[in-house]
C-alpha positions as CSV (number, residue, x, y, z in Angstrom):
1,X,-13.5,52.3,42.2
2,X,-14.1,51.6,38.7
3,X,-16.3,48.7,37.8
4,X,-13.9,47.2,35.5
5,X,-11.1,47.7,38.0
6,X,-12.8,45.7,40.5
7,X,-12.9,42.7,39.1
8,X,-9.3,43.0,36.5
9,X,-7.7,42.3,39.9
10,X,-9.7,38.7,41.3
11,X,-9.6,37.7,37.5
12,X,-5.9,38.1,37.2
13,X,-4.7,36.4,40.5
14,X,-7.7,33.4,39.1
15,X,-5.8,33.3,35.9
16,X,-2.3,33.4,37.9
17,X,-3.6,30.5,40.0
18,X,-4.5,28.5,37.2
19,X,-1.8,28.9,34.7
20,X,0.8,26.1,36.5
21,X,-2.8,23.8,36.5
22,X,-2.7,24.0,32.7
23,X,0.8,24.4,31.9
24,X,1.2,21.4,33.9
25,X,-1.5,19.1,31.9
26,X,1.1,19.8,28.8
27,X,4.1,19.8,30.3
28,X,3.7,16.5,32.7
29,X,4.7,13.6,30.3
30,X,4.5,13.6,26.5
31,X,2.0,15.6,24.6
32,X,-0.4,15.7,27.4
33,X,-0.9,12.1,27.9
34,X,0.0,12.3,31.3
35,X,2.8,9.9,30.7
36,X,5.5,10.7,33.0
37,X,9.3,10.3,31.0
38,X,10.3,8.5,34.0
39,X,7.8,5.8,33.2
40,X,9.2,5.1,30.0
41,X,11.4,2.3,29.2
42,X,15.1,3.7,28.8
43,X,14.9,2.1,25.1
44,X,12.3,0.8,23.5
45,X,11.6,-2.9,23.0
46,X,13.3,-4.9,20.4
47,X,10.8,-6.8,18.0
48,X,11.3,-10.6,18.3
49,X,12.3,-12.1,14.8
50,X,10.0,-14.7,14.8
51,X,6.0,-15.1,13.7
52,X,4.1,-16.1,17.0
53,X,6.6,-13.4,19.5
54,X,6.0,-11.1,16.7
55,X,2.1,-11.3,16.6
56,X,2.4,-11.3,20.7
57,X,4.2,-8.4,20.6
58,X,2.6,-6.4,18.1
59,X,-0.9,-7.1,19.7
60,X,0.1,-5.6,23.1
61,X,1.6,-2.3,21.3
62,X,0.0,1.2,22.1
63,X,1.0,2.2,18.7
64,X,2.8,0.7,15.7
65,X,6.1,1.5,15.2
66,X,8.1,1.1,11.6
67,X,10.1,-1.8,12.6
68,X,7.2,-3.6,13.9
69,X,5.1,-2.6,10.7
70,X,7.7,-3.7,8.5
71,X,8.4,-7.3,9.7
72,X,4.7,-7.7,10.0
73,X,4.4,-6.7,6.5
74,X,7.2,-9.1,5.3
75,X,5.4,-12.1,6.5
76,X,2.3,-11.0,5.0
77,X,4.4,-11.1,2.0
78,X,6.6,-13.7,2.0
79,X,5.1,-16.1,4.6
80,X,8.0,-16.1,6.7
81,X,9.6,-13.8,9.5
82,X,12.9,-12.2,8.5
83,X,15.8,-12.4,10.5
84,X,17.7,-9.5,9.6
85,X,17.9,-6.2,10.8
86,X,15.9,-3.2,10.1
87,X,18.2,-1.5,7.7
88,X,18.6,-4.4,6.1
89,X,14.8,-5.3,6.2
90,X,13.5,-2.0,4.2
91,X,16.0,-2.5,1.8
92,X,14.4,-6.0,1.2
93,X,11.0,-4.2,0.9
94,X,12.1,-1.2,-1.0
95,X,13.6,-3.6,-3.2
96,X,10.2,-5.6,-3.9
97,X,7.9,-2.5,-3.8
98,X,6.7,-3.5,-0.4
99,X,7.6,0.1,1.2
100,X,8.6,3.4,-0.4
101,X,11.9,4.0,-1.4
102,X,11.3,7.7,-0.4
103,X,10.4,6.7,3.4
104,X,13.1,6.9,5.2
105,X,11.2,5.6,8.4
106,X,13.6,4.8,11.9
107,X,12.6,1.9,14.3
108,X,10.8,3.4,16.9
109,X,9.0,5.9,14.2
110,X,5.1,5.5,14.7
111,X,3.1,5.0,11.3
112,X,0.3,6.4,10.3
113,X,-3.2,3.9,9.0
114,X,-1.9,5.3,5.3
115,X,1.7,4.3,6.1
116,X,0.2,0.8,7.2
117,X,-2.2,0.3,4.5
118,X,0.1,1.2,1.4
119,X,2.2,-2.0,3.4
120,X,-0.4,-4.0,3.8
121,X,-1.6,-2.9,-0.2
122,X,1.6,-3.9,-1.8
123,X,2.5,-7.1,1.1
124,X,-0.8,-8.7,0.1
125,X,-1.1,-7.4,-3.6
126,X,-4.0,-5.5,-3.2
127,X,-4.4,-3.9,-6.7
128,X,-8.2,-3.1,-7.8
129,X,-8.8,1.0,-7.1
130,X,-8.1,3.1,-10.1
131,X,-6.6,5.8,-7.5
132,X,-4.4,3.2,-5.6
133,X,-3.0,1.8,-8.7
134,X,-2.2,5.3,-10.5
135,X,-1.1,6.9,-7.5
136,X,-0.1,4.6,-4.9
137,X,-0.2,6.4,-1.4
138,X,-1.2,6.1,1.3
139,X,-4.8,7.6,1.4
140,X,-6.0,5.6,-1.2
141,X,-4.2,2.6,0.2
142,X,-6.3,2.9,3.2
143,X,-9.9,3.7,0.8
144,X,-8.6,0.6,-0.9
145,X,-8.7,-1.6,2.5
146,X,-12.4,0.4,3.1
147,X,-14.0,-0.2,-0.4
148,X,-12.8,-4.3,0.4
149,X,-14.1,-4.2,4.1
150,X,-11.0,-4.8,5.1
151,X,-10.7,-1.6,7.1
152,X,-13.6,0.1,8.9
153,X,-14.3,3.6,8.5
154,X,-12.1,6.2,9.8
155,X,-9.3,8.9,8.6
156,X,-5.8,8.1,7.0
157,X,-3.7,9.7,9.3
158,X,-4.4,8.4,12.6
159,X,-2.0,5.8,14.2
160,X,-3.6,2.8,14.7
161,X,-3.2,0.5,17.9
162,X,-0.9,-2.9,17.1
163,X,-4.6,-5.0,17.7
164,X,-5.7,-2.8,15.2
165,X,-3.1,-3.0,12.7
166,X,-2.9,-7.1,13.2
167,X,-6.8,-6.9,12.2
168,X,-5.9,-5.3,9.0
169,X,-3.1,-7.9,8.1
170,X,-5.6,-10.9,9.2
171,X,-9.0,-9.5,7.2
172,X,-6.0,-8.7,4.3
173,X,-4.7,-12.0,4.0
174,X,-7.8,-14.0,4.1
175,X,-9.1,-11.3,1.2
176,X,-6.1,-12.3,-0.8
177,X,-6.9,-16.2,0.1
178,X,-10.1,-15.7,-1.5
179,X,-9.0,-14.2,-4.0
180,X,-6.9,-17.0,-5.4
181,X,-9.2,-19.4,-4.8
182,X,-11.3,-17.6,-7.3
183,X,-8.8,-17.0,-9.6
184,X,-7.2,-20.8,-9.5
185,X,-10.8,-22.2,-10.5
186,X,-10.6,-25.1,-13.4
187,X,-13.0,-25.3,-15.9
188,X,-12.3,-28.5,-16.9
189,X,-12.0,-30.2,-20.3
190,X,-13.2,-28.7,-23.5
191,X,-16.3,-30.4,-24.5
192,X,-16.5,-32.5,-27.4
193,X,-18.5,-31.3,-30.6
């Protein structure tokens, strides 16, 4: 028998063997994860409308999705939770430059850290990088938030945990607190000659 005939045949029924092993790591649950359909809530959770639920339920998030983002970004804006609904709430945005008229982002859609950073750039008025403000996406959104310390280091395009994304908003705010502080400084009156 020919040597490469004697082992084609243990090498095929091995590979035969371990096919369903490996088709069964992609095909059991989503992507790989190992998280079984079944598992999954029938429909995602609603985010609550108002700031401490909303902060509870962002922290506790795998992943941040684009209604989540959006009313997070909205208090960071305006100080306030919005009560509206989603549709209603990116036209609010898209209206004030807060989000991308050209997004055309669904509720349960997970973002992206330059999707959250160009929110959390225009929310908190974050202005300074010569790229951000000529451009405006994304990736320089998110080197924005990394020149500031407000992000650590790490790529654009990886989706962020909610803890994660609530760290950005908190380091983001107190940035644009300082900032204002600064700026609101009084010099007093003129002295006399």
């Amino acid at each position: 028998m020919p040597r490469a005939s004697r082992f084609a045949a243990p090498m095929l029924a091995l590979a035969a063997a371990a096919l369903p092993l490996f088709a069964g790591c992609s095909a059991a649950g989503e992507a790989g994860t190992g998280v079984v359909s079944a598992s999954r809530p029938a429909e995602p959770q609603a985010c609550p409308r108002d700031n401490a639920a909303l902060v509870d339920f962002v922290s506790e998030q795998p992943r941040v999705t684009a209604e989540a983002a959006y009313r997070v970004a909205y208090v960071l804006w305006k100080g306030e939770a919005f009560a509206g609904e989603f549709d209603e709430l990116r036209g609010v945005l898209n209206a004030g430059g807060v989000a991308s008229p050209l997004w055309q982002h669904r509720t349960d859609d997970v973002l992206s850290r330059a999707a959250l950073a160009h929110l959390i750039c225009r929310a908190a008025d974050i202005r300074s990088g010569i790229n951000w403000t000529l451009f405006g996406c994304g990736r320089y959104a998110w080197r924005e938030l990394q020149y500031l310390r407000i992000a650590d280091a790490g790529s654009e395009w990886t989706r962020p945990t909610g803890g994660e994304f609530l760290g950005l908003v908190r380091r983001a705010d107190a940035w644009r607190a300082r900032r204002s502080e600064s700026q609101a400084a009084q010099l007093g009156e003129r002295p006399s000659q």
